[in-house]
BAGUDO-580585 format. One record per residue (C-alpha): x, y, z. Coordinates in steps of 0.1 Angstrom, whole numbers, plus 2048, in hexadecimal, padded with zeros to 3 digits. Example, Ala and Ser with C-alpha at 12.3 -4.5 7.8 and 13.67 -1.06 7.14 Angstrom:
BEGIN
87B7D384E8897F5847
//
This chain:
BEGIN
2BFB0C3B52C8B323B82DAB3C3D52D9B563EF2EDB743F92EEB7C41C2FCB9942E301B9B455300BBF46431BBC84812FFBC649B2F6BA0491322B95491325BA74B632AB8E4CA32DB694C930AB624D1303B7A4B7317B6249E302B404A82E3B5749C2F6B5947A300B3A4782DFB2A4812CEB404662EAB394482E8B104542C0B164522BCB1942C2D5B094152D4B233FB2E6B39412305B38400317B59401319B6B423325B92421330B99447334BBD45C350BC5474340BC0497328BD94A4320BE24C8315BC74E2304BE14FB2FCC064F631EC13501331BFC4F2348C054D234DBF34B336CBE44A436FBFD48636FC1C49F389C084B139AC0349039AC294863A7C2F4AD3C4C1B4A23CCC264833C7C4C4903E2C404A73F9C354913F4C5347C402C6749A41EC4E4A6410C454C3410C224CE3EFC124CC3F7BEC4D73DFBEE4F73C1BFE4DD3C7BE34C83C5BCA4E03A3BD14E63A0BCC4C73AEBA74C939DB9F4E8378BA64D8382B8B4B9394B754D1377B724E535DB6D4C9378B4E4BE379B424E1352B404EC34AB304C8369B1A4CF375B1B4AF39AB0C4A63ABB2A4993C7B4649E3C2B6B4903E5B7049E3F4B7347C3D7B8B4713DEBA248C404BA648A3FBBAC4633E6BC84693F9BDB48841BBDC46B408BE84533F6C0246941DC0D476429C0C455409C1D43E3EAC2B4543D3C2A43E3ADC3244C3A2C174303B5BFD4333ADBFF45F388C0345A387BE544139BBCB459377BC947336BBB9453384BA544738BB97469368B8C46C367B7F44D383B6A45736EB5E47534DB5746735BB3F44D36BB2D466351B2847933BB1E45D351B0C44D352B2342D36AB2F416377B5542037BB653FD38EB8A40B37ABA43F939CBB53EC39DB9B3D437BBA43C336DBC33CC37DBDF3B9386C093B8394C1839E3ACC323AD399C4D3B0386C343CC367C2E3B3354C0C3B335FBF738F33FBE6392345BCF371368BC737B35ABBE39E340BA8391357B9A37A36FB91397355B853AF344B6A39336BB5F38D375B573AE351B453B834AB3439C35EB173A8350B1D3D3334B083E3331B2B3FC348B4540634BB61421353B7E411358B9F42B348BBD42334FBE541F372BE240D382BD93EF3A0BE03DB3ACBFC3C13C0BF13A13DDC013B53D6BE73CF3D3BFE3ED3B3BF2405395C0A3F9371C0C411353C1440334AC3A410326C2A41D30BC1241932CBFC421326BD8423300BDB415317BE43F632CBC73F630CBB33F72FCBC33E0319BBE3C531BB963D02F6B943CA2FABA53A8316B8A3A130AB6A3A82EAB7239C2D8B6C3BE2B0B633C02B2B7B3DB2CAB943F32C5B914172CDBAB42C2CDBA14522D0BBD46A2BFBC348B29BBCD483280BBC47127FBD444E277BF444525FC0245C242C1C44F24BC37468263C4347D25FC3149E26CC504AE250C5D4A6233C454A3231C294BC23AC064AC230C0F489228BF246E242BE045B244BE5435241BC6429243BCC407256BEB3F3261BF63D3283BFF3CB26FC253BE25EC243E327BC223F4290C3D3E0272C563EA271C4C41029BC4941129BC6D407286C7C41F29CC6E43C291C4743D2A9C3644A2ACC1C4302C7C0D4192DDC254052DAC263DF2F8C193DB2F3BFB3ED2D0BF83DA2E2BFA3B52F3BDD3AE2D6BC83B82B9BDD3A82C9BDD3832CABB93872A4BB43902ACBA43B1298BA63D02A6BB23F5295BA74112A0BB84332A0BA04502A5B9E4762BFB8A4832B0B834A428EB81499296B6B476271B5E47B264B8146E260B8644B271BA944B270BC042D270BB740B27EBCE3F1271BCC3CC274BD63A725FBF039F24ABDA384246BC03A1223BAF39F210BB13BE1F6BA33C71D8BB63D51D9BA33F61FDBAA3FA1F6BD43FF1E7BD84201E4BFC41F1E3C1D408203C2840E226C18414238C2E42D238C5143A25FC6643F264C8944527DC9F449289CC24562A2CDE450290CF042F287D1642926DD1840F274D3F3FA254D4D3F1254D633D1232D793C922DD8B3A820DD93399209D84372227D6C37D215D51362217D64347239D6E34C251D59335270D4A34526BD58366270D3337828ED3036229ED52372293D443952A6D213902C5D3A3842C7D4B3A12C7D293B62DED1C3A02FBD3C3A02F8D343C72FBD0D3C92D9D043CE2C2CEA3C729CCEA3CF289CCF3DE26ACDA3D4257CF83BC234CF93BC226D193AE205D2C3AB1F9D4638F20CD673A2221D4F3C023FD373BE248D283DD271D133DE278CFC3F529FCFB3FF2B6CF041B2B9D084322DDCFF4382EBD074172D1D224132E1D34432304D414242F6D514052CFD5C4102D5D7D40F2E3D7B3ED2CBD693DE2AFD813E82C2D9C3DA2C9D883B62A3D7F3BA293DA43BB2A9DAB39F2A3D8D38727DD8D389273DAF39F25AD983B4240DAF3C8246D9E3E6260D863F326AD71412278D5341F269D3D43927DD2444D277D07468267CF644B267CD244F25BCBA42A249C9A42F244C80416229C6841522DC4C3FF21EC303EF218C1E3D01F5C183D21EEC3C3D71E9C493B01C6C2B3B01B6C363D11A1C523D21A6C6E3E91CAC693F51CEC8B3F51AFC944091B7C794281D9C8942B1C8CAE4281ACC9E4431CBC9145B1DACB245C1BBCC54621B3CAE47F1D3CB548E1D2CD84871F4CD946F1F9CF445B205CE643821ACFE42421BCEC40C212CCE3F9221CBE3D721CC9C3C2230C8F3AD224C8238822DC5F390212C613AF225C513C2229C6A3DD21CC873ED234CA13FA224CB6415238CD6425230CDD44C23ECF146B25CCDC476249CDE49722BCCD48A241CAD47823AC95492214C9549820FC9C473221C76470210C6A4851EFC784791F5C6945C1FFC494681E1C474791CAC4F45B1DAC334421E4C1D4551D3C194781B2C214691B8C0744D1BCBE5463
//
């Protein structure tokens, strides 16, 4: 029987009634094994969460100020947690640990890592697990790089003999043995790596919505849920601004072919999000609809260069692409005509050096006209069954026109998986949910 890895989000480990939701969903499927916990979240909107509180501390510390009442807080939120699950247990040796090391050695990594680790130390105990303290597996090199072969080494070592373990996310160890975060992602990273070592049939990832969603509900009122992405599909909607998981997090688990499925911890009846290999077979029943999910984002200035006979002229993209280079730039996107190139930048690190790259422009290709337009905003509709249905293109042109959204500009990759369209930053939110409306409203 394969087993499960399942990570717990710090919105899901808030409270104590958060930690019966847990617990019912771990006790609710015996292959869930391995449980990767957060540091408690918020409870209620204006509430803070234990690893600010931790950093408060630590900043403290840093300063030599006294920070016993701060860290009581701290105390009193686990305390609590222990005393309405009634669980038979004492963190009081944890805690006078971590306040002398916080007096002694300050250290921002070691304070945001203890939210974890004192969960951790909870969650076992309540479900009767074994705590495994990620020190002991994860680990940096000293330059605070992931060893991921050393970690998965580690981690197969110290389960292979464990029926289940809690093991807390977000930190590890370097081989100098000083307490090392990860810089984000955080515990889906830790998860991700356990995943990788135990071999899992499958990483759960239990936070507090029901997966991926196709479009920003921000800006489209209770969008779909994806139910189904690739690893390819996600990458393209992550970096438009989706708010999805981080590469990093994605990594350990992708190399080793094995699925994520993002899940709700207080609605575990939904199905959430399930996040494939790219060579995944699906079934024809299992797309609903053309595309996967819409993102967009703003903050470009696209620099349009005109030149008559441009085409025939050799190298002159190459001297383009040196200018942005001498400056630190990168381009999002190129398209071109016979006598126009049009670059798409980021407007913020475009700003310090525009004037200078005009200048190094005119003289590197003499274009007859040039300019830069900003308030340019990219969207990026994606989708894997977009390169075998005809006129793609033409519904998204047909959306636009409807709303009356100027696109200036429009590029495909060669993998047709997505369609890059540039708009007035204005016009990004009805051109979502123009589009929205075309693929997928249209298509139930």
């Amino acid at each position: 029987m394969s087993d499960k890895v399942v990570k717990f989000g710090g919105s899901s480990l808030a409270s104590a009634e958060q930690f019966r939701k847990v617990a019912a969903i771990i006790n609710g499927d015996p292959k869930r094994k391995y449980v990767v916990p957060s540091a408690p979240g918020k409870r209620f909107s204006d509430d803070i969460k234990v690893t600010d509180m931790l950093y408060k501390c630590c900043e403290l510390a840093g300063s030599g100020v006294d920070f016993t009442d701060d860290f009581q807080l701290i105390k009193d939120r686990y305390n609590g947690i222990i005393s309405e699950l009634g669980i038979d247990m004492s963190l009081d040796e944890e805690f006078d640990s971590i306040t002398k090391e916080l007096k002694a050695r300050p250290s921002k990594d070691f304070a945001a890592s203890r939210g974890e680790y004192l969960n951790g130390k909870v969650l076992a105990k309540y479900l009767g697990f074994n705590f495994v303290d990620a020190a002991d597996v994860i680990v940096f090199d000293t330059k605070g790089s992931l060893l991921l072969d050393e970690t998965v080494k580690a981690v197969r070592e110290r389960l292979s003999s464990l029926d289940n373990a809690v093991i807390p996310g977000f930190y590890g160890k370097t081989t100098e043995g000083y307490i090392k975060t990860f810089s984000r992602g955080g515990s889906d990273v830790t998860g991700s790596i356990i995943a990788n070592a135990v071999r899992a049939e499958i990483y759960e990832n239990w936070t507090d919505v029901s997966g991926f969603l196709v479009a920003d509900p921000r800006i489209v009122e209770n969008p779909d849920v994806i139910e189904v992405i690739t690893y390819r599909e996600l990458r393209e909607l992550a970096y438009m601004g989706a708010s999805v998981l981080h590469e990093d997090a994605i990594f350990p688990v992708r190399s080793a072919g094995i699925p994520i499925n993002i899940r709700n911890t207080n609605r575990p009846e939904d199905a959430g999000t399930m996040i494939v290999s790219d060579d995944y077979n699906f079934s024809r029943e299992s797309i609903k609809h053309t595309i996967t999910g819409i993102a967009g984002k703003k903050g470009f200035s696209t620099i349009n260069i005109e030149k008559a006979m441009m085409n025939n002229e050799t190298g002159f993209g190459m001297k383009v692409l040196q200018v942005l280079f001498n400056n630190g730039l990168s381009f999002e996107h190129m398209p071109s005509g016979i006598d126009t190139m049009s670059i798409t930048v980021s407007s913020d690190k475009l700003d310090p050096v525009r004037d200078k790259v005009i200048a190094e422009l005119r003289k590197a290709v003499a274009p007859d006209h040039i300019e830069i337009e900003d308030g340019i905003a990219l969207l990026a509709v994606v989708g894997r069954r977009m390169k075998n249905t005809r006129g793609t293109v033409a519904r998204i042109f047909a959306s636009m026109a409807h709303a009356r959204v100027n696109v200036k500009m429009i590029d495909q990759g060669s993998s047709e998986l997505n369609v890059i369209i540039g708009v007035s930053e204005n016009d990004l939110p009805e051109a979502i949910r123009r589009i929205y409306d075309m693929f997928i409203n249209s298509e139930k």
